[in-house]
C-alpha positions, 0 to 999 in steps of 0.5 A, spaced: 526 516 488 531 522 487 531 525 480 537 523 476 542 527 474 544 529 467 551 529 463 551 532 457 556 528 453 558 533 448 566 534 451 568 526 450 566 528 442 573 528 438 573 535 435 573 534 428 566 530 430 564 537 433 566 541 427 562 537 423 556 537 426 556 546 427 558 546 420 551 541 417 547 546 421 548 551 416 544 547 410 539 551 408 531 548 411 529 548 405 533 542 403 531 538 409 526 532 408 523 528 412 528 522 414 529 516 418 531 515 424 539 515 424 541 507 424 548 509 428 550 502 431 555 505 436 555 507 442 562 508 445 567 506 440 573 510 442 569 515 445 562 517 445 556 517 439 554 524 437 547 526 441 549 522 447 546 524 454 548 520 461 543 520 467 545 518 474 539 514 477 537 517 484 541 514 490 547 512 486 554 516 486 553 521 480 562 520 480 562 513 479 563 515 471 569 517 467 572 515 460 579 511 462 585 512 456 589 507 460 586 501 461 582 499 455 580 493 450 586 493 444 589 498 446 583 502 444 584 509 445 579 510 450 574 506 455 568 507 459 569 507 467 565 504 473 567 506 480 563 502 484 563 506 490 564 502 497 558 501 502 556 507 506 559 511 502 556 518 502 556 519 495 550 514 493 550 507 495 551 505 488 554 506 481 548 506 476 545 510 471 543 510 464 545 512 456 540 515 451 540 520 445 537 526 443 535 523 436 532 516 437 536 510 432 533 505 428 536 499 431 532 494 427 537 492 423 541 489 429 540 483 433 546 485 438 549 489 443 555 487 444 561 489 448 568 488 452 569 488 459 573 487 465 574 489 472 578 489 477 576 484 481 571 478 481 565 482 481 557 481 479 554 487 475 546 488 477 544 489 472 546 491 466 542 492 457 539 497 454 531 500 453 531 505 459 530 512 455 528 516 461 521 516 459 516 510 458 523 505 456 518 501 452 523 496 450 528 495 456 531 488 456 537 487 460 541 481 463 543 480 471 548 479 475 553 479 470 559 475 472 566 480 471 573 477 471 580 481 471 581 480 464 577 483 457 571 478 455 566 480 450 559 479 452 553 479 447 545 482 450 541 479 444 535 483 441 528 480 441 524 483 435 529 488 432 524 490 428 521 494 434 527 499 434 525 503 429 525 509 433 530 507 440 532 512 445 536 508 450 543 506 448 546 502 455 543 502 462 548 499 468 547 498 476 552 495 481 553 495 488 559 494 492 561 486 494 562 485 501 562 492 503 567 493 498 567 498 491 570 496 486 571 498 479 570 495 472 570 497 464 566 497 458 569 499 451 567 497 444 560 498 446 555 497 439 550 494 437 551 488 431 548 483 427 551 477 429 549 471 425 551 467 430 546 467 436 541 461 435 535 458 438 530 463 441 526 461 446 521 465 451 516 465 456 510 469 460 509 466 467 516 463 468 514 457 463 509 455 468 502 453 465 497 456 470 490 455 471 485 460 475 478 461 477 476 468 476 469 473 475 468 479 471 471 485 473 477 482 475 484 483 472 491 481 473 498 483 469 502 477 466 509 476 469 514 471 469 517 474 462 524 472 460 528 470 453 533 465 452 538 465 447 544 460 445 550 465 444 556 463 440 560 460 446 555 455 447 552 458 453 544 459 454 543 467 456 538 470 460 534 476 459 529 479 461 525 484 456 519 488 457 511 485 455 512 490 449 516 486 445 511 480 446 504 480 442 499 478 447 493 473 445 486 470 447 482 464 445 476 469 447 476 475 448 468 475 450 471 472 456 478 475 457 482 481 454 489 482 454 493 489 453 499 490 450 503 490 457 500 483 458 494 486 463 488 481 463 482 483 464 476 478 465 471 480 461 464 476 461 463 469 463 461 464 465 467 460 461 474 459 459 479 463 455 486 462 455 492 467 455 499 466 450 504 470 447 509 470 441 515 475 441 515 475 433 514 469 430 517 464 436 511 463 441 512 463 449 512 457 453 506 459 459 499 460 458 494 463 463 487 459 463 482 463 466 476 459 468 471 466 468 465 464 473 462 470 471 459 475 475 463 476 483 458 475 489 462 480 494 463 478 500 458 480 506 458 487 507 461 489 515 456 492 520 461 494 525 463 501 528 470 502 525 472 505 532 471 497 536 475 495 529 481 492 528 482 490 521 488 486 518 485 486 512 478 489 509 477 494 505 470 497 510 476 500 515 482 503 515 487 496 516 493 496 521 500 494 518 501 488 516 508 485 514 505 480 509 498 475 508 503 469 505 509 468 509 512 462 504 514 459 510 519 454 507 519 448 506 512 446 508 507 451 505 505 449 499 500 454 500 500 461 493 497 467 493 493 470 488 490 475 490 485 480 485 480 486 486 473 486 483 471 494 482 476 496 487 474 491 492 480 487 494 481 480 496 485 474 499 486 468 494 489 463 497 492 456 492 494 449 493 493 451 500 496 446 506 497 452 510 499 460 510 500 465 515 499 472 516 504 477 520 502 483 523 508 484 527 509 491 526 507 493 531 503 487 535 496 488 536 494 488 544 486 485 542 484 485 550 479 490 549 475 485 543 471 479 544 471 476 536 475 475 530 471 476 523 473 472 517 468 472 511 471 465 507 469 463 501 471 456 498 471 456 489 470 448 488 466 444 491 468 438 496 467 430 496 466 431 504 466 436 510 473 439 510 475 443 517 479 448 517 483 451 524 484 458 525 490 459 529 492 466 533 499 467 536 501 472 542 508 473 539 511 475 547 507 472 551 509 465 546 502 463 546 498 460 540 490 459 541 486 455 535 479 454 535 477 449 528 471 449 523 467 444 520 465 446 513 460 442 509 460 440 502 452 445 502 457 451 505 461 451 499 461 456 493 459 462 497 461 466 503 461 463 509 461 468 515 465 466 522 465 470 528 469 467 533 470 469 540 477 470 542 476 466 548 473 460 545 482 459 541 483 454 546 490 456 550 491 464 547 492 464 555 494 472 553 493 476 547 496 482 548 501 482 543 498 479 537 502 478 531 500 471 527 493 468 524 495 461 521 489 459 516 490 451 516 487 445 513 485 440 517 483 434 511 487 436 507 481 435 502 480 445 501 484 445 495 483 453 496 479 459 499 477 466 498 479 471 504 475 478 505 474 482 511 479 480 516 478 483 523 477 482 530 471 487 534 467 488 540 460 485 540 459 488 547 453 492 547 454 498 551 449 501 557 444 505 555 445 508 561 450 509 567 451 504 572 454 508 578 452 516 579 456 522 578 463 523 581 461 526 588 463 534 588 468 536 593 468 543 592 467 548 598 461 550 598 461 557 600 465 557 593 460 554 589 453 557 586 450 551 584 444 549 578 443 541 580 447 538 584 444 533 591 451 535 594 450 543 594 443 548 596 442 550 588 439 556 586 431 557 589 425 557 584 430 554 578 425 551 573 429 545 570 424 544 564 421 551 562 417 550 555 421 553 549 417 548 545 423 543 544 423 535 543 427 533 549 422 529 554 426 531 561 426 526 567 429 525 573 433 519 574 436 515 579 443 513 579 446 509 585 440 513 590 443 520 587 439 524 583 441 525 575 437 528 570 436 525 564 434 528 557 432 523 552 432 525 545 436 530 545 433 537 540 434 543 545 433 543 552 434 550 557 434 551 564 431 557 567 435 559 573 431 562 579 433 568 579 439 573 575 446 571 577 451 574 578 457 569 577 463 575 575 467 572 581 467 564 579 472 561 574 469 556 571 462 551 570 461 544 572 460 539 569 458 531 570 456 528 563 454 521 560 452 519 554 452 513 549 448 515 543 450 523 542 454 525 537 453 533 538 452 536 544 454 544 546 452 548 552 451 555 553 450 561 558 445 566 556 444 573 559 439 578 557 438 580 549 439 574 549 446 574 548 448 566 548 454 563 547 456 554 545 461 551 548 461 544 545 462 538 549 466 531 546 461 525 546 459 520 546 463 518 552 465 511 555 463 514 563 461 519 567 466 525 564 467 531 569 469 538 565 470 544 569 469 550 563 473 556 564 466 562 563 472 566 559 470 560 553 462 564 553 464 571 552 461 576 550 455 573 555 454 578 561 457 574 567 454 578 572 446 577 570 447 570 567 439 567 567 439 560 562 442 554 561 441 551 554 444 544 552 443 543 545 444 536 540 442 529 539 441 522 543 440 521 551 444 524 555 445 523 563 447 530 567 449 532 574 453 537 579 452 543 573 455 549 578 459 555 577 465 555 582 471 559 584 478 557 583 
């Protein structure tokens, strides 16, 4: 988000105002005592409250604020204007911002911010309250999409627990965006905060109300949300805030098996047992509870033993996971299925409830799996089943428009621990393609699976690749007047050259064959050199051969060596998925002496397969 701009407010000050404030800086310090914070009431009456500050938030219009002194509440000398900038507009795609003091107030002795306002058209305000103070907005509360006519309306924003405010900083907060494209402009005035004995009834909610039950472990933590206030105004209407959790008091039935912070953060603290979450904002209690149903101690799921590079992952904390455009699409109007997800100790997993059915998309872009053979689902399911329940797996192909299901049983016995399914894509009975990939549907085929735990989403490849190679070397076609060659069937290699001279290395060295070629094969690769049979002198050759295979090595390095010794590594990418051909330019073996070359020397670890090692021209 972009830092928001700050306006000093200090040039709509009446000028008296002004004078006054210079003036009381000249009192003597000595005479200053710790004092209260100042209970001003006003925000914008006629102007602007002394220690008034302006921030407009990132992306919005930083002009859309101007005080008006022609349209105004009463005939009021002044008000504050709006300019809500057109869509596209260059300047920001919105009017937004915040008003906050210096000085803090003391509020609590209100129970209102009130105002009048109007707008030049019928027009919806995003937002609008009061509590942003450019810091933590601890006790932010503001009302949504409210609705502005052409004529002045006085609207009222109730104060949850005024006996919070003792030391508030955010006096008015704002943002709205263009209707249909089109700006607009509205008008504030009379903006203060009030006591009003007129405003009835309180009443509040955490979880939207709701009365949520939730099995959980150790370990696991979830925020409270849902949270919202509701009071009756004077005009008979039933108004809507949403506040921050600081105004609510937090409690637990248990706190052995569950806390609960002030910022309403549950964190399941032991268990086996039960403890239930509700909250008060004073002394009027919140409808909603959360019953945490604690099983104790988290059994992970089971830990992932593919490689990372025959992974693809949608969901695993094991692998770094493709982008996903959501594991629950709510997909109206028949998905029953909630998500509720949690992390034990930075292990993350799916909790799918009410559960009849929920897609994951991974659309963005679609997964071309043709090189894999299997899809991974670690499943857990939390209550126990009267009769075998079946849950369908289904994959869908979102071009070729193809869908594949593959169905499984899962018995009363299998339940309440993780069951592991590894299931080959050919057996998802008509995925006839599944080059772009872009759905898994979780379905439950009894209707009998009330919920179920997710963990370790991937597809893989469960071919084993050979321990050795299967076709010989690519055949050189170099001239052989060009080439001086070390090991090849295809040239007259260099006379007397010992392929396995005792340097005291590990590496057990044969000769192999490969489709009827000769191959040479080190296997548990240390060090290995080749004494040529006499000095070379390769100074008119460009490059070195050669054919390489490996599936085991995860380092390998070739080097030239010339009297001194003077040697020099070049290193080799391995493992390799075939025969790699690699022409080295000798320059990359500098400072060895080109014209008295007398070893080669191969350095690293695993099983290595080698042919055609010469020197050639260009």
């Amino acid at each position: 988000m972009n830092s928001p701009i700050l306006f000093n407010l200090k040039k709509y000050l009446p000028a008296a105002l002004l004078a006054f404030l210079l003036v009381a800086c000249e009192r003597d310090l000595e005479e200053l005592k710790p004092a209260a914070f100042p209970t001003n009431p006003e925000v914008f009456i006629d102007g602007f409250s002394a220690g008034l500050n302006y921030a407009v938030f990132g992306g919005a219009s930083p002009s859309a604020f101007d005080v008006d002194n022609q349209v105004t509440w009463n005939n009021s000398s002044a008000s504050m204007r709006f300019d809500v900038p057109n869509a596209g507009d260059p300047s920001g795609a919105y009017a937004g911002g915040v008003f906050f003091t210096s000085t803090a107030r003391d509020l609590s002795g209100y129970n209102a911010l009130t105002f009048y306002a109007k707008a030049s058209q019928s027009a919806t305000i995003g937002l609008i309250g009061f509590g942003n103070d450019m810091g933590p907005s601890t006790y932010q509360v503001s009302i949504s999409d409210l609705q502005l006519s052409t004529g002045w309306k006085k609207f009222i924003i109730p104060l949850p627990d005024p006996s919070r405010l003792t030391a508030e900083r955010g006096m008015f907060i704002y943002s709205a965006g263009p209707v249909d494209g089109k700006g607009f402009t509205f008008w504030v005035d009379e903006l203060k905060f009030e006591q009003l004995g007129t405003i009835a009834h309180p009443h509040f909610t955490i979880l939207n109300g709701q009365e949520q039950v939730e099995t959980s472990f150790t370990g696991v933590s979830k925020t409270i949300g849902g949270l919202s206030g509701i009071y009756n105004l004077p005009s008979g209407v039933n108004q809507t805030i949403s506040l921050s959790p600081a105004y609510f008091q937090f409690l637990s039935s248990d706190p052995s098996i569950a806390t609960v912070d002030a910022s309403g953060k549950v964190l399941i603290a032991g268990g086996p047992g039960n403890a239930v979450i509700t909250a008060k904002v004073g002394e009027v209690t919140a409808d909603g509870s959360f019953t945490v149903q604690s099983q104790g101690v988290y059994q992970h799921a089971p830990t992932s033993s593919q490689d990372a590079d025959k992974v693809i992952s949608i969901f695993s904390d094991a692998y770094a996971n493709i982008p996903v455009n959501y594991y629950n699409g709510y997909w109206a109007p028949y998905q029953t299925t909630l998500s509720a997800d949690f992390d034990v100790n930075g292990d993350h997993v799916l909790n799918y409830t009410d559960f009849n059915f929920v897609g994951i998309e991974f659309s963005s872009p679609t997964v071309d799996a043709t090189s894999m053979t299997h899809l991974h689902v670690d499943l857990f399911i939390p209550n126990a089943l009267a009769a075998t329940g079946q849950i369908r797996l289904e994959l869908v192909d979102l071009v070729a428009n193809v869908t594949g299901t593959s169905t499984r049983s899962i018995t009363p016995a299998q339940t309440q621990q993780w069951l592991s399914l590894d299931i080959p894509l050919a057996s998802f009975s008509g995925l006839s393609k599944r080059t772009n990939l872009g759905q898994l549907i979780f379905v439950d085929v009894n209707n009998n699976i009330s919920g179920f735990y997710a963990d370790n989403i991937y597809f893989y490849n469960a071919s084993t690749a050979p321990a050795a190679p299967t076709t010989q070397a690519p055949v050189p076609t170099h001239p052989a007047a060009n080439v001086i060659s070390v090991y090849s069937d295809a040239y007259s290699s260099i006379t007397g050259t010992d392929m396995n001279p005792n340097w005291g290395q590990a590496t057990a060295v044969s000769v192999v064959q490969v489709q009827g070629n000769n191959t040479l094969k080190y296997a548990g690769l240390n060090y290995q050199g080749i004494q040529l049979g006499s000095s070379q002198n390769v100074s008119a050759m460009a490059y070195l051969h050669l054919d390489y295979w490996s599936a085991t090595s995860t380092s390998l390095k070739v080097f030239l060596i010339s009297p001194g010794p003077v040697e020099t590594a070049y290193t080799l990418q391995v493992p390799t998925t075939g025969w790699r051909s690699l022409d080295i330019p000798l320059s990359s073996f500098a400072p060895v002496n080109m014209s008295d070359v007398i070893q080669l020397k191969f350095e690293g670890n695993g099983d290595i397969f080698l042919d055609n090692i010469y020197f050639r021209k260009n």
